[in-house]
C-alpha angles and dihedrals in degrees: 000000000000086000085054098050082055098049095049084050089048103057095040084065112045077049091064100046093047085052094049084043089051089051104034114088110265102218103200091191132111134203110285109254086216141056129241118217130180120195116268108239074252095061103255132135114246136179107242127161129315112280102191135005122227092252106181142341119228117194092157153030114221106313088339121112118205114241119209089323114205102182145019133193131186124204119221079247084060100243112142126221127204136194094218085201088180090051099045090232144087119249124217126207152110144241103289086052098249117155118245110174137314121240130208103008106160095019102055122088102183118328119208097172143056133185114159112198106236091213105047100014085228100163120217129197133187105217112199098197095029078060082212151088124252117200106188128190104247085255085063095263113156100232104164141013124199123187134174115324114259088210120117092228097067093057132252094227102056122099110236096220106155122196099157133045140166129173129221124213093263082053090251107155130211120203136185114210126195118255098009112117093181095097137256113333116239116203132177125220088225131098080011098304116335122201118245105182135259127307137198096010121188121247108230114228139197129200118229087260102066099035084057082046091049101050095051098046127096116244085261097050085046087050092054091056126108099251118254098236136157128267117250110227115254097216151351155207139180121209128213089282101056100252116135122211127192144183130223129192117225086013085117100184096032105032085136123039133165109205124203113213099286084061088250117148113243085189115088099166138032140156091234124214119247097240109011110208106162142012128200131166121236132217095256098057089272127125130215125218121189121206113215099237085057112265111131119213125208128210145189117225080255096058097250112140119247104178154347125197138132114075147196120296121242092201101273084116086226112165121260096038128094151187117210122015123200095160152028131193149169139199132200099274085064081249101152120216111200111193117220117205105189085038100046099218144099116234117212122219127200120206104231117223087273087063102038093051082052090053093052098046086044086051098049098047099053085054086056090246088132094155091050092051095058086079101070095033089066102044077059102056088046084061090038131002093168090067097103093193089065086046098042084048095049088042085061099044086054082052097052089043088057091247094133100167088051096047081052096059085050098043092054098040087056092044088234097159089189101058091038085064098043089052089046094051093058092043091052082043099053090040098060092040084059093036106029103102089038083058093047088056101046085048088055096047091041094060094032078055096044094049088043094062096035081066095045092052086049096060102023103029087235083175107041090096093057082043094056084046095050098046088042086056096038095043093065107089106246082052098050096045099056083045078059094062091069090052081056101053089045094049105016093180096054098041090052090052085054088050096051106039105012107065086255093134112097127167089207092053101044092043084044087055092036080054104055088037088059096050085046101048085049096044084051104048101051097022103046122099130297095243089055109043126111105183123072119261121270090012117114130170097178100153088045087056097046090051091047079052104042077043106051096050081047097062092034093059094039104051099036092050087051085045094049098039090058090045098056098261122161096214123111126201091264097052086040087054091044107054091036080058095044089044080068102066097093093060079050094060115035109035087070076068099039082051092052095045091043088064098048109034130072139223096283098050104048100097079089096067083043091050088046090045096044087053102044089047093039076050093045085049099054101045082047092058089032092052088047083047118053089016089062100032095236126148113237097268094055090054098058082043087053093037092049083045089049094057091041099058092043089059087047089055094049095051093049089044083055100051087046090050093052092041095054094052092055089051092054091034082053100045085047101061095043082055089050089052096044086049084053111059102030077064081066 
């Protein structure tokens, strides 16, 4: 009785849990054997969620294997195409790996690329070894066949070896052919296949070192060289609108490129993968670009980097991770296929819900819904407010929809120096529309009251109390000394006669000036404008930044005053320490006024601040030499020999200081561990 009670218990309850099981959500995913990172508004590389899930592997259609596959193409149906290059074939499916025809058995030689025509499903491949062309009906039917070009133009001397191919609306192909650095072929359906031209070439490019080389070298020695010629692109895609992008190996500033039909980059700027293997564009204005070794990059249609995130296998054979990549594709559904060529397989990614809220905010701002795109924006920025890209985005949409304080806070948050300034520009404008005759009065008062009491001061002597004052403070020497330091930086010569000779060098005055240049350096540094800062927000070292100064004019004094001593200078340490002080005034002077204009003035307008820059440290320079120079009674060749001394003593310092440094943390490491030891055993 009591076994039966059990066994009752027992399958209740194995009833209930196979109910909760049956209405609980079954996740089939396992943790990503791979990181995803986006690029930081400072240029940096950080980790950030998950933008796609390694979602199935497929080695196989029906009961065919895939043989050394070079190329894969979906249809917006989702059938999958693949050039079987091992096989000599092309391989038709779909996602649950069902086999749906085989095209070019007995024709193909070894394809190497596949385009399939949405409209028509007319399926190109570009056949290496055929050296041709095949164009087949979508039941398998060869329809056309185009070989090398007879023109003239395209050079009888080149192979026509195709391994890439895409097809425009008009039918017009674009191949890429090995070996051929002329850039992509164009041919024409027409007349059997005309010859258009080339397209997209590659600009060749020499470092400093062999155009030097070059130049020096006789006509054999330039014979015997390896030629400077252009890359031929490794792949390429084309996208709804026409445009083509590829991608070059070894090309380091333009491995991706998206051309418009004059074969002009619209892509300025990329982070490039290290060995670019695929492109493909994606359904958002966005472009993928697959590394050979498997990692997957993905882009804005600016070029700005959204994510990258797959990687190479080690050998675990986990999903998601490759070996060899020929190939990169994606379907409607942003699904990405990425085509493995040693493993003989195409590995299927999923976007997640982060990435899917991005594309559709992508989506919705290049269609000038920038309202609407705020939505999914924000449903970013609550997974994630650290991604720059989303802020940077939501900053932009506030901009288009005329909310310039807000496109300000985003532009800022996601460190976009270009929309900060937009946004600026319309706030400054707004404000002087609203201000600008308020301004115009207070500048006509300013200069009546002014003039009023000029003339006051003229007839009554108003001031003469505050100039008693100010010759009764400037009159005491430390006072006066540090008064002297303008004088010095007006009339350098002068003022370092005064220093020398005159009883002008003063250690209060110059620390006093050291001082004020260093508050100012640090105020400088964290509080000035946006536009203009060079540090990350919220990050001070201010500590780090006052011992580099005291350092610096350390080793400046020091080894100027040794240099000088042993070369006959005049000079002692005081007066040294004084005019390098003094030298400092114009930084002192002018960056208040670079502070005030970096907070009022945009991107277009901050050569200003660099003109004013160039001119206070080109000032700084020459009070410096001319200090080195009269204090210490040297013609002007023995100067640049001090100065050239000077710099390299001071290299010679920091490289014993160096050595001292290392030695002396093996010597603690060293007296530590014998503590540790001795520890150790009295324990015992």
């Amino acid at each position: 009785m009591e076994r039966k009670r059990t066994t009752i218990i027992l399958s209740v309850f194995c009833a209930l849990l196979l109910a909760f099981v049956a209405v609980s959500p079954m996740f089939s995913y396992a943790e990503t054997p791979y990181k995803t990172y986006t690029l930081s508004g400072y240029g940096d590389v950080q980790e950030t969620q998950t933008a796609y899930l390694a979602y199935e592997t497929l080695v196989k259609f029906g009961d065919e294997a895939m043989n050394r596959p070079n190329d894969v193409y979906v249809t917006d149906d989702n059938e999958i195409y693949v050039a079987d290059t091992g096989n000599a074939r092309v391989l038709v499916g779909n996602l649950e790996g069902e086999l749906l025809g085989i095209i070019g058995e007995g024709t193909l030689k070894s394809p190497r690329g596949v385009f399939v025509t949405e409209e028509n499903k007319h399926v190109y491949v570009a056949d290496r070894d055929g050296e041709a062309v095949f164009e087949f009906d979508r039941n398998g039917k060869l329809l056309n066949t185009y070989g090398k070009p007879t023109s003239p133009l395209y050079g009888d001397n080149l192979s026509f070896m195709p391994i890439k191919v895409v097809v425009n609306d008009a039918g017009i192909m674009f191949i890429i052919c090995e070996s051929n650095t002329n850039g992509i072929v164009e041919i024409s359906p027409t007349e059997g296949g005309m010859f258009l031209g080339y397209f997209g070439t590659n600009f060749a490019s020499a470092s400093l070192r062999t155009i030097i080389y070059r130049a020096i070298m006789t006509d054999a020695q330039r014979a015997k060289m390896v030629s400077n010629i252009p890359s031929t692109p490794d792949n390429l895609a084309i996208d709804e609108r026409g445009l083509i992008y590829t991608v070059t190996r070894g090309d380091e500033s333009k491995t991706l490129k998206r051309l418009n039909i004059a074969g002009i980059n619209l892509i300025d700027k990329s982070r490039n993968a290290t060995i670019p293997a695929a492109v493909t564009a994606g359904n958002h204005d966005n472009v993928y670009v697959a590394d050979q070794n498997g990692y997957i990059y993905e882009y804005n249609n600016e070029g700005d980097l959204l994510y990258v995130f797959g990687g190479k296998d080690d050998g675990s054979q986990r999903i998601g991770l490759s070996t060899m990549v020929t190939a990169i594709q994606a379907d409607k559904q942003d699904r990405l296929y990425l085509l493995d060529v040693d493993k003989a397989q195409i590995q299927v990614y999923t976007p997640t819900e982060f990435t899917s809220l991005l594309h559709e905010a992508l989506y919705l701002y290049s269609k000038g819904l920038y309202t609407e795109s705020k939505a999914p924006l924000e449903k970013v920025l609550q997974m994630n407010s650290m991604f720059d890209y989303a802020n940077r985005a939501m900053g932009r949409a506030y901009f288009q929809e005329e909310n310039y304080n807000m496109a300000l806070k985003y532009a800022r948050l996601a460190k976009d120096y270009e929309g900060y300034s937009d946004a600026y520009w319309e706030i400054r404008n707004q404000w002087l529309k609203r201000n600008i005759t308020t301004m115009i009065i207070v500048i006509v008062l300013a200069f009546v009251l002014i003039k009023v009491l000029k003339n006051l001061d003229q007839k009554k002597g108003i001031f003469n109390g505050v100039r008693n004052l100010s010759k009764s403070i400037w009159s005491k020497d430390l006072m006066s000394h540090i008064k002297y330091a303008g004088y010095y930086m007006k009339h350098p010569i002068d003022g370092a006669y005064g220093i020398s000779h005159e009883g002008h060098a003063s250690w209060g005055a110059s620390t006093i000036l050291l001082g004020i240049f260093t508050i100012e350096y640090l105020v400088y540094k964290y509080l000035c404008g946006f536009l203009q800062k060079t540090v990350r927000e919220g990050r001070y070292e201010v500590l780090s930044d006052v011992g580099i100064i005291l350092v610096v004019i350390f080793a400046v004094t020091v080894c100027n005053y040794l240099v000088c001593t042993i070369n006959d200078g005049e000079g002692t340490v005081k007066k040294i320490y004084t005019y390098f002080c003094f030298s400092l005034m114009p930084y002192i002077l002018l960056t208040p006024v670079c502070f005030v204009l970096s907070h009022v003035l945009t991107t277009n307008e901050q050569f200003l601040i660099n003109l004013l820059q160039i001119l206070m440290y080109g000032w700084i320079a020459v009070l410096m030499v001319l200090g080195i120079k009269e204090v210490n009674n040297y013609t002007p060749k023995e100067t640049v020999k001090i100065i050239l001394l000077t710099l390299f003593t001071i290299l010679i310092m920091a490289l014993l200081v160096f050595i001292v440094y290392v030695l002396w943390a093996q010597v603690f490491e060293f007296i530590s561990a014998i503590f540790g030891e001795v520890v150790y055993r009295l324990g015992y």
